[in-house]
C-alpha positions in Angstrom: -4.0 -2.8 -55.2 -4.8 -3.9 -51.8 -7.1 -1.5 -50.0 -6.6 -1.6 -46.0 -9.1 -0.2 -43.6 -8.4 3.3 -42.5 -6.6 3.8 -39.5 -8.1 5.3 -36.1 -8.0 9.1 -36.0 -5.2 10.2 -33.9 -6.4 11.9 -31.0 -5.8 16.0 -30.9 -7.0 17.2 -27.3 -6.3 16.2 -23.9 -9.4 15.1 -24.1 -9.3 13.2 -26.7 -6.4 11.4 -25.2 -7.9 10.6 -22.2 -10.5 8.5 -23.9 -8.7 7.0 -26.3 -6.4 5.2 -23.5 -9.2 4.6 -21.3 -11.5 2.8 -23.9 -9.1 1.8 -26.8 -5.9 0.9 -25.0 -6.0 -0.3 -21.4 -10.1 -0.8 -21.1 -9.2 -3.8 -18.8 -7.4 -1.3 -16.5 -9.7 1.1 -16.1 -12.4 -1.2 -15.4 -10.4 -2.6 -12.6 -9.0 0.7 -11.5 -12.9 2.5 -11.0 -13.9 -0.9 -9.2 -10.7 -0.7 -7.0 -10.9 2.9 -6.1 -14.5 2.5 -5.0 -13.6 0.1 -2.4 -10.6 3.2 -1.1 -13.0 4.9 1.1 -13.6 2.3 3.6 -10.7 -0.2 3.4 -12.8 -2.5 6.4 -16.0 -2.6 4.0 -13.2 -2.7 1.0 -11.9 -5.7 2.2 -14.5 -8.3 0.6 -15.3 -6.0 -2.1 -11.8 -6.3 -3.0 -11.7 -9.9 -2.9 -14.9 -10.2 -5.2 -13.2 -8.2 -7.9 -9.8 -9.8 -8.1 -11.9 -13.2 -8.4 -13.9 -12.0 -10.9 -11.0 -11.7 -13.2 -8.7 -15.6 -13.0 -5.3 -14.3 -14.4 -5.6 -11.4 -11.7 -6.6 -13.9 -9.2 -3.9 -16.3 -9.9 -0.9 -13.1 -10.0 -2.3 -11.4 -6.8 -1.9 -15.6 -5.1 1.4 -15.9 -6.8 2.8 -12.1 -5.2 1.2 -13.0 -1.9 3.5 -16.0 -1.6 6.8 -14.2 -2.9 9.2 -13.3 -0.5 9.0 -9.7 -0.7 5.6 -9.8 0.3 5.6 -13.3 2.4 8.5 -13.0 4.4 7.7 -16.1 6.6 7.4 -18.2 3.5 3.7 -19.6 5.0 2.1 -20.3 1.7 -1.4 -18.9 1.0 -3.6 -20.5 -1.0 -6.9 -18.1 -0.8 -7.7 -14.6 -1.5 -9.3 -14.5 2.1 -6.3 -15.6 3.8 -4.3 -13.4 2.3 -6.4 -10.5 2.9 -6.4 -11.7 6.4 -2.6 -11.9 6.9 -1.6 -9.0 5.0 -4.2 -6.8 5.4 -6.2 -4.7 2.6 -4.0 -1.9 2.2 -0.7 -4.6 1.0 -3.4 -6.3 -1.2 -4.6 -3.4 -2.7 -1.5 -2.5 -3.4 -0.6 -5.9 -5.3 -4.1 -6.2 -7.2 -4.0 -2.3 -8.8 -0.1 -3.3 -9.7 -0.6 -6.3 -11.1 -3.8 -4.6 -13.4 -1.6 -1.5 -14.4 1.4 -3.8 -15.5 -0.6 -6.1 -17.2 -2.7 -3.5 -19.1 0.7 -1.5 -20.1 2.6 -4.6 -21.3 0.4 -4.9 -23.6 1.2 -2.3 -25.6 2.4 -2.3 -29.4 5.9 -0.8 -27.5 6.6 -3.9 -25.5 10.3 -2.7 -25.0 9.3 1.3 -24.0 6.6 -0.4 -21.9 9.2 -2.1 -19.7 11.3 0.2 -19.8 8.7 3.1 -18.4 6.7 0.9 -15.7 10.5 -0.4 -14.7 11.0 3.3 -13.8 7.0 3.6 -12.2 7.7 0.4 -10.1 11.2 1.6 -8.8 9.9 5.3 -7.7 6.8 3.2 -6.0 9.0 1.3 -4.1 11.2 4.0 -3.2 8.6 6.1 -2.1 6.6 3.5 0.1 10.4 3.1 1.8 10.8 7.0 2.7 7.3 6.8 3.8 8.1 4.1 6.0 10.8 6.4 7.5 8.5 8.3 8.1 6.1 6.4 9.9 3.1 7.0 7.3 -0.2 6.0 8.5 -0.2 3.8 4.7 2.7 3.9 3.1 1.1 1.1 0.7 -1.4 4.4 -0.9 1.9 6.4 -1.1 3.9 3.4 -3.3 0.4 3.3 -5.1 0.4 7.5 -6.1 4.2 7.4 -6.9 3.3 4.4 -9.2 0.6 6.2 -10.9 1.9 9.4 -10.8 3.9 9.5 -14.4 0.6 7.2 -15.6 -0.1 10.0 -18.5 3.6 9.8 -19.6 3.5 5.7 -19.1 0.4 5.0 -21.4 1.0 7.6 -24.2 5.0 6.4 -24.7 4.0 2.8 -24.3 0.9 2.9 -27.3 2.5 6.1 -29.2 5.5 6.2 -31.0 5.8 8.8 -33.9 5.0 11.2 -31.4 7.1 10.4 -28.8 10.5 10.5 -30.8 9.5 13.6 -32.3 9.3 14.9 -28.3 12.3 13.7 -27.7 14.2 15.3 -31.3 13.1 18.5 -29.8 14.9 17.8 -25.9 17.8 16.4 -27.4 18.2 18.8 -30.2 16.8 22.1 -28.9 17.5 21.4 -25.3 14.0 22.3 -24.0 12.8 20.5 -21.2 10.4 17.6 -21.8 7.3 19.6 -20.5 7.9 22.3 -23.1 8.5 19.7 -25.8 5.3 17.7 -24.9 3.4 21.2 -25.3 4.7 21.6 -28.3 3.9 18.3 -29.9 0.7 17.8 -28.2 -0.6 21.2 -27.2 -0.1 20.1 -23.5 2.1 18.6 -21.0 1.9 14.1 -19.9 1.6 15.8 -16.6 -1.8 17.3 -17.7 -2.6 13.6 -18.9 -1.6 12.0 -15.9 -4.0 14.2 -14.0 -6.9 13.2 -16.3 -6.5 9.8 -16.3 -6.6 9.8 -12.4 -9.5 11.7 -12.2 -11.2 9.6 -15.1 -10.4 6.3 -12.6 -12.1 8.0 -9.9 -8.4 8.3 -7.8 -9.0 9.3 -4.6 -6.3 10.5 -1.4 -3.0 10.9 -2.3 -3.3 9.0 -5.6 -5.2 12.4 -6.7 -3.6 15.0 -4.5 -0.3 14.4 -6.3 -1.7 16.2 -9.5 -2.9 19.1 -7.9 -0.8 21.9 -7.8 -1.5 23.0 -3.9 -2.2 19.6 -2.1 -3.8 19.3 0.8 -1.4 16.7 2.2 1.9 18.4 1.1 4.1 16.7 3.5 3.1 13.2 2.1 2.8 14.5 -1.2 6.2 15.2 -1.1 7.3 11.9 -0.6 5.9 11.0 -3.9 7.8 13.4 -6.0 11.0 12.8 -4.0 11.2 9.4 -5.5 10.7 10.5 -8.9 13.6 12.3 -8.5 15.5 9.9 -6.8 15.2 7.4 -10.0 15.7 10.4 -12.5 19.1 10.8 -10.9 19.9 7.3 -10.8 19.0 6.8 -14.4 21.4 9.1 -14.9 24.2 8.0 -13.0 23.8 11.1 -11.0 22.9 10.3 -7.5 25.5 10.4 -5.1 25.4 11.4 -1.5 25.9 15.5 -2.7 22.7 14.8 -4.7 20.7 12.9 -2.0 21.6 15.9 0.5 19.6 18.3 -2.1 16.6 15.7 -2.6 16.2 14.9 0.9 16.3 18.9 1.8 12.3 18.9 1.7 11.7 16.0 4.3 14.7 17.0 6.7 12.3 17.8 9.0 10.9 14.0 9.0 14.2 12.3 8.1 17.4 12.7 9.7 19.4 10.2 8.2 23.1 11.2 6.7 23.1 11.0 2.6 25.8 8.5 3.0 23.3 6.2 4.7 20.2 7.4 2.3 22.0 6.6 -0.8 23.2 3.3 0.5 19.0 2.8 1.0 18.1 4.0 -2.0 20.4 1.5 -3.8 19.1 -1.6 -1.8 15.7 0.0 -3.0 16.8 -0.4 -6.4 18.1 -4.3 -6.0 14.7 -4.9 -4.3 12.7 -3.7 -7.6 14.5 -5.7 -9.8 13.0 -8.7 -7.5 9.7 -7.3 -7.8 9.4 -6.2 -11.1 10.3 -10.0 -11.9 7.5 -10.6 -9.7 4.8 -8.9 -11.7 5.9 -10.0 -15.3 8.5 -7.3 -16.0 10.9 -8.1 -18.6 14.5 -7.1 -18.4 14.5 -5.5 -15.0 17.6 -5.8 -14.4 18.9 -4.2 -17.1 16.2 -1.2 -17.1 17.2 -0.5 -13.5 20.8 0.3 -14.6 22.6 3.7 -14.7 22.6 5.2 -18.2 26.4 4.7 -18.7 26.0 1.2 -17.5 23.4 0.0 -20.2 24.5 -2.4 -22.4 23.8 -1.3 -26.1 22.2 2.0 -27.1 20.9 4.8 -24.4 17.4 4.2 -23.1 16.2 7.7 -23.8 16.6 8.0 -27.6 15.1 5.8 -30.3 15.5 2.4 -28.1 14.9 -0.4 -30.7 13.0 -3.5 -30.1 14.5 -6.4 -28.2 15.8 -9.6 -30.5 13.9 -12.8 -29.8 17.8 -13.5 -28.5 18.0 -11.4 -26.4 14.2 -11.9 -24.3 15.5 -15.7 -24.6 18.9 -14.9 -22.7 17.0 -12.7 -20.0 14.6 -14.7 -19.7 17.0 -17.9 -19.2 19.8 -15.8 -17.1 20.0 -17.3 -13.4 18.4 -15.5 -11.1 21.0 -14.3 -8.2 19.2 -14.9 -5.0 17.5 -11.6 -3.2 19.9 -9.4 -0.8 16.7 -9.0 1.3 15.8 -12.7 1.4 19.3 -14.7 2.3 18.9 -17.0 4.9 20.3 -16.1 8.2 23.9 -17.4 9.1 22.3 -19.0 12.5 19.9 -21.2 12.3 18.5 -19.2 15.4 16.1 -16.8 14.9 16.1 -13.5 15.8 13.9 -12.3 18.7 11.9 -10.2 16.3 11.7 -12.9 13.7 10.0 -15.2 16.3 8.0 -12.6 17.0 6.6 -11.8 13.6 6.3 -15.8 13.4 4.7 -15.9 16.5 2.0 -13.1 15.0 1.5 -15.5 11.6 1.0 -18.3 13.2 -1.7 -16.4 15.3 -3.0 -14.7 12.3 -3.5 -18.1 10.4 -5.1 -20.0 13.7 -7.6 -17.5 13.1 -8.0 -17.3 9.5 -8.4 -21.3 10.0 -11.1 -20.9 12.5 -12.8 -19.1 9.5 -12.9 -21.6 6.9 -16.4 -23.0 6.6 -18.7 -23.1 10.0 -17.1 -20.9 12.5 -18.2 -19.8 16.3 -17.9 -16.0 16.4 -17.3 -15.8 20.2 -14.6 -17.8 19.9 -13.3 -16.2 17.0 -13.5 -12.5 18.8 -11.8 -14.3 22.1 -9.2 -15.7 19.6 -8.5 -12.3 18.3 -8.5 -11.0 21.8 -6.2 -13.7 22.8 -3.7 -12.7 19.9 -3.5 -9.1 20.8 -2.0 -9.6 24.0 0.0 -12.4 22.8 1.2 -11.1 19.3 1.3 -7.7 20.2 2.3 -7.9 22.9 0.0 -6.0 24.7 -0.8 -6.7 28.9 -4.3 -6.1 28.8 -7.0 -6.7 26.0 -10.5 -6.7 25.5 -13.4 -7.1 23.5 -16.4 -4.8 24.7 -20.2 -5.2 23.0 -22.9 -2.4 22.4 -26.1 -3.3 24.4 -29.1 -3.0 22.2 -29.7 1.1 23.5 -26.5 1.6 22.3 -25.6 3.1 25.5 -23.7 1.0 26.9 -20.3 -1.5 26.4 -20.1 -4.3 28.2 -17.4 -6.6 28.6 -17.5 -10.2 26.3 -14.0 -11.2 26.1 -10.7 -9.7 28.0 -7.3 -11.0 29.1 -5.1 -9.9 31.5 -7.4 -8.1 34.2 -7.9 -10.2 37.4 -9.9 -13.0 37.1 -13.3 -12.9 36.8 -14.2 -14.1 40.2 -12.2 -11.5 41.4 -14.1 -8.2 40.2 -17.0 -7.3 37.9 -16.9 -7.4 33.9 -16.6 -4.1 32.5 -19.2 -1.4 31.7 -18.5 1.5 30.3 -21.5 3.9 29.2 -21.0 5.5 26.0 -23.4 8.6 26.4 -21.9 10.0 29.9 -23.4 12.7 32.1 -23.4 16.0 29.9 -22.7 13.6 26.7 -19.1 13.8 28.2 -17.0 11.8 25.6 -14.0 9.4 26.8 -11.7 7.6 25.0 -14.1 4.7 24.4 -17.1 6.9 22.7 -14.0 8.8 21.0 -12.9 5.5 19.6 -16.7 4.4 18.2 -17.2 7.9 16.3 -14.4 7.1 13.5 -13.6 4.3 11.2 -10.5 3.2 12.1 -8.2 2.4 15.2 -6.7 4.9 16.9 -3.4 5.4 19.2 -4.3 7.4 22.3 -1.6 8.9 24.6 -2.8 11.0 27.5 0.2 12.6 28.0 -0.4 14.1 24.5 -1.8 17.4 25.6 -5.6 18.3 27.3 -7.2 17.1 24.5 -6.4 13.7 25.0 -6.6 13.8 29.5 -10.2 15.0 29.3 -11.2 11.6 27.6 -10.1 9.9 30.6 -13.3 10.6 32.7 -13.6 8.9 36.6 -15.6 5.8 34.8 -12.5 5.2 32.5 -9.7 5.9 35.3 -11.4 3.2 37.8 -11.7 0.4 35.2 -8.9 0.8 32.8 -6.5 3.6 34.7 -4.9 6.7 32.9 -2.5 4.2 30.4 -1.4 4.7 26.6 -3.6 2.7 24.4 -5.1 1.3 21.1 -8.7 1.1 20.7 -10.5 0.5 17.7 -14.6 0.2 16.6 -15.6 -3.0 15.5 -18.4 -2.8 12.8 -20.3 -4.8 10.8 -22.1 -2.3 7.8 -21.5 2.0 9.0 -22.4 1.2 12.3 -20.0 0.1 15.3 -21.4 -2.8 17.5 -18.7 -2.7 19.9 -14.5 -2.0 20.1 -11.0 -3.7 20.8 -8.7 -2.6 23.3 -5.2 -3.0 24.0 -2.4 -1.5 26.5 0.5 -2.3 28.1 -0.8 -0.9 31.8 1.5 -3.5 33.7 4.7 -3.2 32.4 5.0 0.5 31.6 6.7 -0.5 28.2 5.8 1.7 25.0 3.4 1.3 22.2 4.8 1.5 19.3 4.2 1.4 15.4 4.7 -2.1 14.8 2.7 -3.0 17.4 -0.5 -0.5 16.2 0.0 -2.2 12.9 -0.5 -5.9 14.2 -3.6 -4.5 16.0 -4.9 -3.0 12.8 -4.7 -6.4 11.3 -6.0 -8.4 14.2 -9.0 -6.2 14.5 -9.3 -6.2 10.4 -10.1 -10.3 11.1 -12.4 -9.7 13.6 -14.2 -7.2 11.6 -14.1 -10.1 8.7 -15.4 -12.8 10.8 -18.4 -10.4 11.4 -19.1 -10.3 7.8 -18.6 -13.8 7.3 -21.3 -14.3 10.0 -23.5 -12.3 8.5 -23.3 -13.6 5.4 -23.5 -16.9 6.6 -26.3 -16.1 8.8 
């Protein structure tokens, strides 16, 4: 008789579990995941690490190039053919986003389960994209780490359905059959709730922000937080066939306070949501999107949520040989005009990829800050700009590029001292102490009029802002500037967003320098 090597000991304790997913079924991930995470805490310094370890790994490399150039996330159809360019024109955050998705699909369609495995990162993918669209609404500071913890958030669930199976339909015998909820089930069967799992496996990646808070019972972002487990249920009633605008009222009750939208026009979003996964989940490699994305009383062929057999060979050939409809997001205008705001955003690219040009190989990096100067008032648009260096004392900014003041003949460059009378701050030292750009309004309250000291009002006036801390390692060597003084017009998000990504060149020219020496 044929003797066959003992199996691998099933794993007993949460524990137990934890390991035996991190080291004997997505190793790949985790590796990646750690490495990504690392780079979380300082998405300016992030920015090459990132590069470096979606490099390091070709078939990531060559998904994360393939993504950048889709038309979700490339919606000027320029094509990008580097990791740094794309870094450039989308920023860290958007390809962050792309190269922990790509890893977690990848790693979980591997599983022994391909058919559960599509079927539960189908349902990941569709709450992430969901929740990066109500926290869009509501003007998030990075709705791109919000689709991120809504992606990750059912991980424990994901990885134990997609590489367990015996298990998992004895779990389900017990909610269809005793009509417990799933949580009691899992307790049951495993001694402890996915949600438990989830929890470990985030903190066993090292998940920091909201990709962590969302496990913890009393987070410290609640508002944000919320927008993660608002998705989830978004998708659970549309699996269902359940959401309808009478639904959507009840889920949107937590965030009336941020969105005030009518459920007739929040359902009609949430199903363009859904249309839009089915693009990307085609994007990243999922098979059967389509399909998975459909009500339960629409599926063809048995439910999804009991014993849901394999796929044939037929039927992977016939989805994967279906023709594809063309996007509802991506259908080309009926003018050949574009819109005002289209020009603009491709006024802003083709900025963007002047700069990234200037980049490739030998580069000048006065000119490069002047070009990035240059394309904040332009792509913005913003009236005045500037670029101001740290003198060696680091006591002092003094002017090195700026557009739209008078000319030069016509006054003196700007100083502003950073250490005041009375270590005074203003909105310029203000700016230097953090680690990212900030939006100053003055009109926002005493807090915000006392930065505007006499040097500040008699060079730059008492205007609405963006300034932001240019730095090569922890330390800032100087800042970018932006207002719209002359016309009086608003800042706005849009506009703090292209100025992120403007300065985010800059601050990669500076490392490029450096490394080039």
């Amino acid at each position: 008789m044929e003797e066959h090597a003992p199996p691998v000991s099933q794993p007993q304790t949460l524990a137990e579990w934890r390991d035996w997913l991190c080291d004997q079924e997505m190793p790949i991930f985790s590796s990646t995941a750690r490495r990504i995470s690392a780079t979380f805490d300082d998405a300016r310094a992030g920015a090459t690490e990132l590069a470096q370890i979606v490099m390091a790994d070709p078939n990531l490399s060559a998904k994360v190039l393939k993504l950048v150039n889709s038309a979700y996330y490339n919606t000027a159809r320029q094509h990008i053919d580097s990791l740094t360019k794309a870094i450039i024109l989308l920023g860290y955050d958007t390809l962050s986003e792309m190269a922990l998705t790509a890893s977690y699909i990848e790693s979980i369609q591997s599983a022994r389960k391909r058919y559960n495995a599509n079927r539960e990162v189908i349902d990941a993918l569709h709450a992430a994209v969901q929740a990066k669209s109500l926290a869009q609404l509501t003007h998030d500071p990075a709705p791109e780490e919000v689709f991120l913890a809504a992606l990750l958030y059912n991980v424990g669930h994901v990885a134990f359905r997609c590489f367990e199976d015996d298990l998992g339909n004895e779990i389900d015998r017990l909610v269809y059959l005793e009509k417990i909820s799933e949580a009691e089930a899992e307790k049951r069967v495993l001694g402890f709730p996915l949600r438990e799992l989830s929890a470990a496996l985030a903190k066993a990646w090292h998940f920091k922000g909201l990709i962590e808070e969302v496990h913890q019972s009393k987070p410290r972002n609640m508002a944000r937080a919320r927008l993660v487990h608002r998705a989830h249920e978004i998708v659970r009633l549309q699996k269902r066939g359940e959401l309808d605008a009478d639904q959507v009222r009840i889920v949107m009750e937590p965030l009336r306070q941020y969105i005030r939208k009518p459920p007739a026009e929040m359902l009609r979003l949430f199903e363009q949501n859904t249309r839009i996964t089915g693009n990307i989940a085609k994007q990243y490699g999922v098979e059967h999107a389509r399909e998975l994305l459909k009500p339960a009383d629409e599926m063809d062929g048995p439910p999804p949520f009991l014993f849901m057999p394999e796929p044939t060979a037929t039927e992977e050939t016939a989805e994967t040989e279906a023709p594809q409809p063309v996007p509802m997001e991506i259908e080309a205008p009926a003018t050949p005009q574009p819109s005002p705001q289209t020009a603009h955003r491709l006024l802003l690219l083709q900025i963007q990829q002047d700069i990234s040009n200037h980049m490739e190989g030998d580069f000048d990096l006065n000119r490069l800050l002047a070009m990035v100067v240059e394309g904040i008032q332009r792509g913005l648009p913003a009236d005045r700009a500037l670029f101001a260096l740290l003198n060696r004392k680091r006591d002092l900014l003094r002017e090195k590029a700026a557009v739209g003041w008078p000319n030069a003949s016509d006054r003196l460059p700007i100083r502003v001292s950073v250490t005041e009378p009375d270590q005074i701050p203003n909105i310029l030292s203000y700016a230097m102490q953090g680690s990212g750009a900030v939006w100053i309004r003055p009109d926002d309250g005493p807090k915000w009029q006392k930065l505007y000291t006499p040097a500040i009002e008699s060079q730059f006036g008492r205007h609405e802002c963006f300034i932001a801390p240019l730095a090569v390692t922890s330390r800032a060597i100087g800042i970018m500037y932006a207002d719209r003084a002359l016309s009086g017009a608003p800042l706005d998000q849009t506009a703090f967003d292209d100025f992120c990504h403007l300065v985010l060149q800059a601050t990669f020219g500076l490392k490029l320098s450096r490394v080039h020496g």
